[in-house]
C-alpha positions as CSV (number, residue, x, y, z in Angstrom):
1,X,-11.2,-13.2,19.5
2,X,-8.8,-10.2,18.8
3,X,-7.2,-9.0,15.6
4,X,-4.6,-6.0,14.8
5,X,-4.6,-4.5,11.2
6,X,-1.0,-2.9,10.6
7,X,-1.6,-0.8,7.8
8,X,2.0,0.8,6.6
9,X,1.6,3.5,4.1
10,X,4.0,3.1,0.9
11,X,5.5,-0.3,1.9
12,X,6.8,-2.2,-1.6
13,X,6.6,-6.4,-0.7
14,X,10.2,-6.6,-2.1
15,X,11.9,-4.7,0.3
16,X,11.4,-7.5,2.9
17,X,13.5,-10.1,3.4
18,X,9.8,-12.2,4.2
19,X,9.7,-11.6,0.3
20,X,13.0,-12.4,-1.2
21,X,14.7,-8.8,-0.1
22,X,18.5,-9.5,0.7
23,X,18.0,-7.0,3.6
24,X,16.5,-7.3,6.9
25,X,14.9,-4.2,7.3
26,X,12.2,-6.1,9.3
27,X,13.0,-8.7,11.6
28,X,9.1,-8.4,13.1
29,X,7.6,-8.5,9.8
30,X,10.0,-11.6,9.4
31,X,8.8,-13.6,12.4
32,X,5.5,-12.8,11.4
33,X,5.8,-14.4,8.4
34,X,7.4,-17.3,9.1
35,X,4.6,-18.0,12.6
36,X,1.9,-17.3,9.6
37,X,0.5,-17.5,5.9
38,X,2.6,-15.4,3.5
39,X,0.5,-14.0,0.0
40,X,2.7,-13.8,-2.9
41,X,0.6,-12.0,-5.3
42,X,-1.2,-9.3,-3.5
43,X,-2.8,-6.5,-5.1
44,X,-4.8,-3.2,-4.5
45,X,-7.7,-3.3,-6.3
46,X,-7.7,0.4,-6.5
47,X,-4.5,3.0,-6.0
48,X,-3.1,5.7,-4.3
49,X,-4.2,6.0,-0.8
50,X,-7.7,7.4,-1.0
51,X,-9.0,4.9,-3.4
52,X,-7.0,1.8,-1.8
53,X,-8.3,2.5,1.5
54,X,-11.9,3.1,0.3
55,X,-12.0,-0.5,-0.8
56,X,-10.8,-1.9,1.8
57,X,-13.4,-0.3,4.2
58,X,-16.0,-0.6,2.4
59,X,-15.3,-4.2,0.3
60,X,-15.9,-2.9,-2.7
61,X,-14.3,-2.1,-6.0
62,X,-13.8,1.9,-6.8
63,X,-15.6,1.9,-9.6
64,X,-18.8,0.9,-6.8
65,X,-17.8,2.9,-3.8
66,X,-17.1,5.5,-6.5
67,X,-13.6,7.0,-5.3
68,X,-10.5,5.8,-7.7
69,X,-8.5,9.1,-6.7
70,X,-8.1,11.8,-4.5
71,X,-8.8,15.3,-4.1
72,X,-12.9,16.4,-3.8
73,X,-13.4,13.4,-6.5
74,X,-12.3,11.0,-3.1
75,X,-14.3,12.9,-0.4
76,X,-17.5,11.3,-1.3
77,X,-18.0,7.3,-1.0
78,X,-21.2,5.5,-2.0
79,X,-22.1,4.5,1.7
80,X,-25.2,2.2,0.3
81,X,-23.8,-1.1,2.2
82,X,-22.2,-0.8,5.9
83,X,-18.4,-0.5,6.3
84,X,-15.6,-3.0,7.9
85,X,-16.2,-1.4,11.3
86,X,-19.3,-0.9,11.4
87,X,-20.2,-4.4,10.9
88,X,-18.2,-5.6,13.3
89,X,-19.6,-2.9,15.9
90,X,-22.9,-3.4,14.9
91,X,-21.9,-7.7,16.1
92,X,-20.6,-6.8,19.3
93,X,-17.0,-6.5,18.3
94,X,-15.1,-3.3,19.8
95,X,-13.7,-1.5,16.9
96,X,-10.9,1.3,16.8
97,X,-8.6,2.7,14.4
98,X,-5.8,4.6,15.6
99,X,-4.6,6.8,12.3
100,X,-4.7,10.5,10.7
101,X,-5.9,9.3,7.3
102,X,-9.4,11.1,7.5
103,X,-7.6,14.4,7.3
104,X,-6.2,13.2,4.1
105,X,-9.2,14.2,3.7
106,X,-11.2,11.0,3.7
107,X,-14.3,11.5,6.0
108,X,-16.1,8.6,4.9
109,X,-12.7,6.9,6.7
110,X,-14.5,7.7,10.1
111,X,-17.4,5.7,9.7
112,X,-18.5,3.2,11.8
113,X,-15.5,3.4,14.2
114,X,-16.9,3.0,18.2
115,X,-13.5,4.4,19.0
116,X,-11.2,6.5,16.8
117,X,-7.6,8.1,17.8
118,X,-6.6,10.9,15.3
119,X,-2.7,10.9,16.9
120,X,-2.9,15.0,16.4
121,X,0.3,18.0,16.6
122,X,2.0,16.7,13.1
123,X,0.5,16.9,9.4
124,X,-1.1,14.0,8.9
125,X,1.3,12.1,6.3
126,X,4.3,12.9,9.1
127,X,3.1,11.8,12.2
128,X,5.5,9.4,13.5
129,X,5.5,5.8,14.1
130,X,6.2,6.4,18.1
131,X,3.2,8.6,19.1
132,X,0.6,6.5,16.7
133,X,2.2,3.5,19.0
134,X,2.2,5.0,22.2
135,X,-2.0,5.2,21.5
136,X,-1.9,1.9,20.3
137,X,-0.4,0.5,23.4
138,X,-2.4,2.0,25.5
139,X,-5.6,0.9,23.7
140,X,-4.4,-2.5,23.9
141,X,-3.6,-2.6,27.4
142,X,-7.2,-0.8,28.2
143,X,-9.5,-3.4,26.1
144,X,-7.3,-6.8,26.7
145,X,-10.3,-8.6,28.2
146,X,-12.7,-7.3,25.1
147,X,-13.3,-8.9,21.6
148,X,-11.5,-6.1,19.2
149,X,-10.5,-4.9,15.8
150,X,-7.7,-2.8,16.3
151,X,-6.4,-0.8,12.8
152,X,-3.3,0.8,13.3
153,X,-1.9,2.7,10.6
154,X,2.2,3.8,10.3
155,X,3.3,6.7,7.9
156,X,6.7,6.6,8.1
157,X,7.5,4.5,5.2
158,X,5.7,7.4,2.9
159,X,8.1,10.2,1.8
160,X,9.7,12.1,3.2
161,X,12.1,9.9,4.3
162,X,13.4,10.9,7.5
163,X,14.8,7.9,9.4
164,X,16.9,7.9,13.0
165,X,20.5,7.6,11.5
166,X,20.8,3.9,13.7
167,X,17.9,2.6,11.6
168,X,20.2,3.7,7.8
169,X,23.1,2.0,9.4
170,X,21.0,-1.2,10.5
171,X,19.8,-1.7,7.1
172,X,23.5,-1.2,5.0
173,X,24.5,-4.3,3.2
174,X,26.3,-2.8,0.5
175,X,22.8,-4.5,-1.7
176,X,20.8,-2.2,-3.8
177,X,18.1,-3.1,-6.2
178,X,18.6,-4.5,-10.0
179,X,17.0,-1.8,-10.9
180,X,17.5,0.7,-12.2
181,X,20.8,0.5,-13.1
182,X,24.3,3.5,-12.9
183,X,23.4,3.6,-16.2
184,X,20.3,4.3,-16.1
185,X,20.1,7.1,-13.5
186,X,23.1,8.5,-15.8
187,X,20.3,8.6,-18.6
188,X,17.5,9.8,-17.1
189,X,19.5,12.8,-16.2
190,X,17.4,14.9,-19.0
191,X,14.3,13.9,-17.8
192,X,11.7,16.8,-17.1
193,X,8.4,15.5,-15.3
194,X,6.8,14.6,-11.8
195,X,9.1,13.3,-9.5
196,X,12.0,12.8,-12.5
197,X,15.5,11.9,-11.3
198,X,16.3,15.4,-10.8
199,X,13.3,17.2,-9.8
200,X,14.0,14.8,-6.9
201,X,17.9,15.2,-5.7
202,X,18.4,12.0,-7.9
203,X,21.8,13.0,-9.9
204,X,23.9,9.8,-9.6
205,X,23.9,6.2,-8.8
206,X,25.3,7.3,-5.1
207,X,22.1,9.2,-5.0
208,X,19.9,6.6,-5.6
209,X,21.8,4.5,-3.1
210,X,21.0,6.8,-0.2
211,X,17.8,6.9,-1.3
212,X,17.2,3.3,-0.9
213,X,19.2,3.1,2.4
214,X,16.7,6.0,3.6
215,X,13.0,4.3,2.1
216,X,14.7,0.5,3.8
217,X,15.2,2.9,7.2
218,X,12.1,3.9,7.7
219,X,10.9,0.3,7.2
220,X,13.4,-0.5,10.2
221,X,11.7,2.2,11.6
222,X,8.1,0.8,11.4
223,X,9.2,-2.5,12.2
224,X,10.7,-1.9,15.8
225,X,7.7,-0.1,16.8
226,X,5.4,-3.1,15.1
227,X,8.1,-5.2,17.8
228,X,6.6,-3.3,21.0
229,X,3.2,-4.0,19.8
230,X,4.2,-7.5,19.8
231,X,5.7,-7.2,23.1
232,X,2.5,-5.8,24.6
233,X,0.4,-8.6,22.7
234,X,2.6,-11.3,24.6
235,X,3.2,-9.5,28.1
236,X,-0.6,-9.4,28.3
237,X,-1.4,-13.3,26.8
238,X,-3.5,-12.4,23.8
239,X,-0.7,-12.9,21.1
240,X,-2.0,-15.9,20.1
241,X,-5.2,-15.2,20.4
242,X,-5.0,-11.7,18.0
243,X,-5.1,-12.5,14.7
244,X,-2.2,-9.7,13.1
245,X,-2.3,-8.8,9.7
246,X,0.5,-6.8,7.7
247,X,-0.1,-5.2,4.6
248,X,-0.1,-2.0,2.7
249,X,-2.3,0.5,1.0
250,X,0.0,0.4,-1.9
251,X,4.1,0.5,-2.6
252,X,6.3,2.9,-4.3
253,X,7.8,3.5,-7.5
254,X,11.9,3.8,-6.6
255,X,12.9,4.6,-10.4
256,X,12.0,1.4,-12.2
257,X,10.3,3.8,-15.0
258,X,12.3,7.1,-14.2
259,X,9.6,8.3,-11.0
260,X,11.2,8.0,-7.6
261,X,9.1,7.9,-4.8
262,X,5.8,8.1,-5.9
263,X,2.7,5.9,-6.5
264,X,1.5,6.6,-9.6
265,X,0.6,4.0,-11.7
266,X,-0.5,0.6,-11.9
267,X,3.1,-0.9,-12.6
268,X,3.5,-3.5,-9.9
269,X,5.9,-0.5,-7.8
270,X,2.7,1.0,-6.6
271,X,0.2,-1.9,-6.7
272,X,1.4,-5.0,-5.5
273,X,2.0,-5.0,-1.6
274,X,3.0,-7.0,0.9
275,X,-0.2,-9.6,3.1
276,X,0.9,-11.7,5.9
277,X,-0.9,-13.2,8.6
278,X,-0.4,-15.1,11.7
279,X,-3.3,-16.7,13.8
280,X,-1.9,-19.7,15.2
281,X,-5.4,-21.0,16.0
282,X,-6.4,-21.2,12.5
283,X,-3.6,-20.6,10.2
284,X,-0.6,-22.7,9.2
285,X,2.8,-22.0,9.9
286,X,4.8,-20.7,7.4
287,X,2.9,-21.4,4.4
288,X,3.2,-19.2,1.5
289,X,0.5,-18.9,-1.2
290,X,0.6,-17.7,-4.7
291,X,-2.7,-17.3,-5.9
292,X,-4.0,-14.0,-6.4
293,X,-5.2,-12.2,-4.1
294,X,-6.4,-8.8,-2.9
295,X,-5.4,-6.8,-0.3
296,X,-9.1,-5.6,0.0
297,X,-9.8,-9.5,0.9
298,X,-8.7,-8.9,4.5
299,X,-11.8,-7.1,5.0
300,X,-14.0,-10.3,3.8
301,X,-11.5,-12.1,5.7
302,X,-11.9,-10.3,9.0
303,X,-15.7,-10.9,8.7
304,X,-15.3,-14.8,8.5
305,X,-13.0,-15.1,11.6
306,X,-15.3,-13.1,14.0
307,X,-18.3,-14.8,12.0
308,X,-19.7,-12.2,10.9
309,X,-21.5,-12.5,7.8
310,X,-20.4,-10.8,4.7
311,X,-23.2,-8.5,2.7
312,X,-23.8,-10.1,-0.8
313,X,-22.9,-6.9,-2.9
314,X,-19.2,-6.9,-1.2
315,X,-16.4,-7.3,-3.7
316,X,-14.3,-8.5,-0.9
317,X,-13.5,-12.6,-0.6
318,X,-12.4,-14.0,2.9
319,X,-8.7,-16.0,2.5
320,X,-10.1,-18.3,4.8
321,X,-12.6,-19.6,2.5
322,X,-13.0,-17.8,-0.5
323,X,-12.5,-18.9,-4.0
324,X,-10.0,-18.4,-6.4
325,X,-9.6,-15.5,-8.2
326,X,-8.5,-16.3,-11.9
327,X,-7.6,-12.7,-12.7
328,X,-7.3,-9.3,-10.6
329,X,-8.6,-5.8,-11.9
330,X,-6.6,-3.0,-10.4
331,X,-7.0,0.7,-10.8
332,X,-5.1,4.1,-10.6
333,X,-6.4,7.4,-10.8
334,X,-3.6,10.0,-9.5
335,X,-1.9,11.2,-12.0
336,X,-2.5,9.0,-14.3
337,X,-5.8,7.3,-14.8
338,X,-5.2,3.4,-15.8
339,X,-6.9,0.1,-15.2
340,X,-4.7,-3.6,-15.5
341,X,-5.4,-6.9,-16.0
342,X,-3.3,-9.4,-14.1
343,X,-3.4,-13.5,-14.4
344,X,-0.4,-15.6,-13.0
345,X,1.4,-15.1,-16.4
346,X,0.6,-11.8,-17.3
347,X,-0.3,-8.1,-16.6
348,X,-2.1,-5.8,-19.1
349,X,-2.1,-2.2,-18.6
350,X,-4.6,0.1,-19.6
351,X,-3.6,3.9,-19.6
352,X,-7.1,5.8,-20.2
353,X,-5.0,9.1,-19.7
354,X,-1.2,9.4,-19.5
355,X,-0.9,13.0,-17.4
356,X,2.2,14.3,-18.3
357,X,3.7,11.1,-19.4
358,X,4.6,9.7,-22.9
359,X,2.8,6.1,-22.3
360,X,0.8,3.6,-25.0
361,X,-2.6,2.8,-24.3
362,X,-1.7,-0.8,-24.1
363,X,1.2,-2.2,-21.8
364,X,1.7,-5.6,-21.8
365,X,4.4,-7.5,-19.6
366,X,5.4,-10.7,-18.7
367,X,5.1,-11.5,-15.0
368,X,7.6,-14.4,-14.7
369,X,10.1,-13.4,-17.0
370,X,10.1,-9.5,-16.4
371,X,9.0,-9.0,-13.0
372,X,10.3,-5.5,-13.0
373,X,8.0,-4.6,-16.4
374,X,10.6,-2.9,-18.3
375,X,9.5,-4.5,-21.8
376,X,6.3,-3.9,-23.0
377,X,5.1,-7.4,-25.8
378,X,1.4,-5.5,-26.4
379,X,3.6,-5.0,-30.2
380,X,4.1,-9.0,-30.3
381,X,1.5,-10.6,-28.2
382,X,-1.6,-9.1,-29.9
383,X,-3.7,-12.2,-29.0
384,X,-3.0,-11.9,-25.3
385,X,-3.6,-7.8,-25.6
386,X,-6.8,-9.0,-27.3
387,X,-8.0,-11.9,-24.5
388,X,-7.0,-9.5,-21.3
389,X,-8.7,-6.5,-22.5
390,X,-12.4,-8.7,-23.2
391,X,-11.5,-9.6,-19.7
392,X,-11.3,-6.0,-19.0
393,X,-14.6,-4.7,-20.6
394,X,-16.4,-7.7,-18.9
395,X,-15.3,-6.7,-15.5
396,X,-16.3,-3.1,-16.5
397,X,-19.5,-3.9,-17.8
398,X,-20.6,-6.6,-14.6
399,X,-19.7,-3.8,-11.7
400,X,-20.7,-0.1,-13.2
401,X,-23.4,0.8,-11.4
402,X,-23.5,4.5,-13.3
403,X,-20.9,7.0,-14.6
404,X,-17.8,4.7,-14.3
405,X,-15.6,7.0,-11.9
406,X,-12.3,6.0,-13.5
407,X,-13.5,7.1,-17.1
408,X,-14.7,10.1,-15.8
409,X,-11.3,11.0,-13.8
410,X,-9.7,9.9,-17.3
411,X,-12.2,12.3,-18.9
412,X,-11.9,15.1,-16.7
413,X,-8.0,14.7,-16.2
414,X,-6.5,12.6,-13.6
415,X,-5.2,15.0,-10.6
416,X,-2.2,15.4,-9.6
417,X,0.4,18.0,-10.0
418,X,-2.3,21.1,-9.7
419,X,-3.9,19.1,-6.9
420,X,-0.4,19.7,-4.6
421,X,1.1,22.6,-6.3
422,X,3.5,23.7,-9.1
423,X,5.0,25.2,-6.2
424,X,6.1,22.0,-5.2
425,X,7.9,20.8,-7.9
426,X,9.6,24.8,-8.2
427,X,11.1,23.8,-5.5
428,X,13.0,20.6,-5.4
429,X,13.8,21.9,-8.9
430,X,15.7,24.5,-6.6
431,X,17.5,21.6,-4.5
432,X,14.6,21.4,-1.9
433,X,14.6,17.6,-2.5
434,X,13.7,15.1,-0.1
435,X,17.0,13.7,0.2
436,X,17.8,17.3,1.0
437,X,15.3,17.6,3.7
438,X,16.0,14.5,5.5
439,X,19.4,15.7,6.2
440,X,17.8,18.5,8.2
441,X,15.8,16.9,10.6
442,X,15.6,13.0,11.4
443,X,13.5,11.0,13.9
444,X,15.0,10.7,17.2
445,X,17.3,7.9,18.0
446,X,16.3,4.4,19.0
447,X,18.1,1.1,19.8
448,X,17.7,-0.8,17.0
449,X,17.7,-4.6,18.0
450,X,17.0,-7.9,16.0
451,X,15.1,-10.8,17.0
């Protein structure tokens, strides 16, 4: 038994076309999903990278493991119950993660690994999709005969964009989100905060538009070399035999509430991602199921199909057998420091400290009816406020185990802008945007082909 983890930094769920997306800026993801089980309503349980990645190696909630951000407040993990890997080593199951996410830094991210491939010569967040694959094929190749966990982890799709110009031009459809609007970028044009419309090159409705065409790219991007790990899979016999998950450590914000390209917050932008999964041996083909889910649940998940038993103080539920969850907790702790509440009907959004942002304490949203969150009922709907948040101090109260790390990040002040520099924002105030910088250096070409 074999199974690949494709773990793409930054990538949004509705900029597939697996997930509604009018573009096809992944054709692999696509036949993925349609050979496998498609999650609707996936979640991180905890947000940005640090703390999303913390739960899914460990199982376990932030407010356990005890990292809900990043900076020296994420370098430390609660290490009281064995990680994903080590688990599976410790069963006789090779393990290896191909990534540069422990220089993030994230040591407790090496733990447990009998093999790990830090792809090195780049800064970590920029190392490109064709050398983490070129160690990814060859790992493949060398341990064929071998029951593995393979985790291989793409950065591309995390700013900055830098795309081969054949991947922009394979993505072009002349569609661009609903949202936001001309008008909108017109009025945001004032704006004066992290990652704003123009602290980030964003000065016009054709600015946005390349934007997009450049975040969709590098998808492209990720997606041809997730095709030539596919290739090798079936030139060797094992593709059937690999169960391949896709999924994210969280999305992106691309305006919706005046930030482009960041994760910051728990609005669905950053913390709803993308879960597929194909095992033709024991999934169906081309289902799709809408029941909440987390993206942490792989990890439980992962256990089940090497049977491998699960410790009882994991957070983590397989998808193969676990239960339904009637409501999802999810956390963010960079730059802003929020919890939420989501059910299938709604999404409740608890800002313990704003940063540098005007927001309410309460946000309340209706998930069918205003899927991108733009209007807030917690005015109107008092009684659903009122339900969600007991829901809220319920979950807090079952899984502290201490200090609660979030209220102490609120406390202490979410980091963010002094964590990567005033200098930073200084200069793409001075036209050093990434939509700047991309036109100075791209990836190098590649024949882009469909399926």
């Amino acid at each position: 038994m074999k199974a690949l983890y494709i773990d793409i930094d930054s990538l949004r769920p509705d900029h597939l076309r697996s997930y509604g997306y009018s573009r096809e800026t992944a054709p692999n993801i696509s036949r993925l999903a349609q050979e496998g089980v498609r999650f609707e309503n996936c979640y991180v349980s905890d947000s940005p990278c640090m703390a999303s990645r913390a739960s899914t190696i460990s199982g376990r909630f932030g407010i356990k493991n005890g990292i809900v951000t990043h900076g020296d407040r994420g370098e430390k993990m609660n290490l009281d119950t064995p990680t994903l890997p080590l688990l599976l080593r410790d069963s006789g199951i090779k393990t290896c993660a191909i990534s540069t996410f422990g220089r993030h830094p994230s040591p407790w991210f090496y733990v447990g690994w009998e093999d790990f491939k830090d792809p090195a010569g780049w800064n970590f967040q920029q190392t490109p999709a064709w050398r983490v694959n070129e160690l990814a094929v060859d790992w493949i190749e060398q341990n064929k005969d071998e029951d593995f966990l393979l985790w291989v982890q793409f950065w591309d799709v995390h700013a900055v964009y830098d795309p081969p110009k054949s991947c922009e031009e394979a993505v072009k459809d002349g569609n661009y989100p609903a949202y936001p609007t001309s008008e909108e970028i017109a009025e945001r044009q004032g704006d004066d905060f992290w990652h704003c419309a123009p602290m980030m090159g964003i000065h016009s409705y054709e600015d946005f538009k390349e934007m997009i065409d450049l975040y969709d790219a590098e998808i492209r991007y990720v997606d041809h070399h997730i095709g030539l790990l596919l290739n090798k899979l079936e030139s060797l016999g094992i593709m059937d035999e690999t169960l391949i998950i896709v999924s994210a450590d969280h999305g992106e914000e691309l305006g919706e509430h005046g930030v482009f390209v960041e994760h910051w917050s728990t609005y669905d932008g950053t913390s709803k991602v993308p879960l597929i999964m194909r095992h033709p041996q024991t999934l169906p083909r081309g289902q799709v199921r809408k029941e909440l889910v987390y993206q942490m649940d792989m990890s439980a998940t992962l256990l089940e199909f090497f049977g491998v038993g699960r410790p009882l103080n994991w957070d983590s539920s397989s998808l193969l057998s676990g239960h339904a969850r009637p409501y999802l907790v999810c956390g963010h702790g960079l730059y802003t420091a929020q919890r939420a509440v989501v059910t299938d009907e709604w999404k409740l959004i608890k800002t313990m400290n704003p940063g540098m942002w005007e927001l309410p304490e309460y946000q309340l949203f209706d998930r069918t009816h205003d899927p991108y969150e733009r209007h807030s009922l917690h005015e109107t709907r008092l009684e659903v406020v009122g339900k969600l948040n007991v829901l809220l101090t319920e979950w807090e109260e079952a899984h502290q185990q201490s200090d609660d790390p979030m209220v102490v990040n609120a406390r202490l002040g979410p980091p963010g802008i002094e964590l990567y520099g005033q200098e930073t924002m200084s200069a793409f105030r001075t036209g050093r945007t990434p939509m700047s910088i991309v036109k100075e250096h791209r990836k190098p070409e590649i024949h882009v082909v469909s399926r």
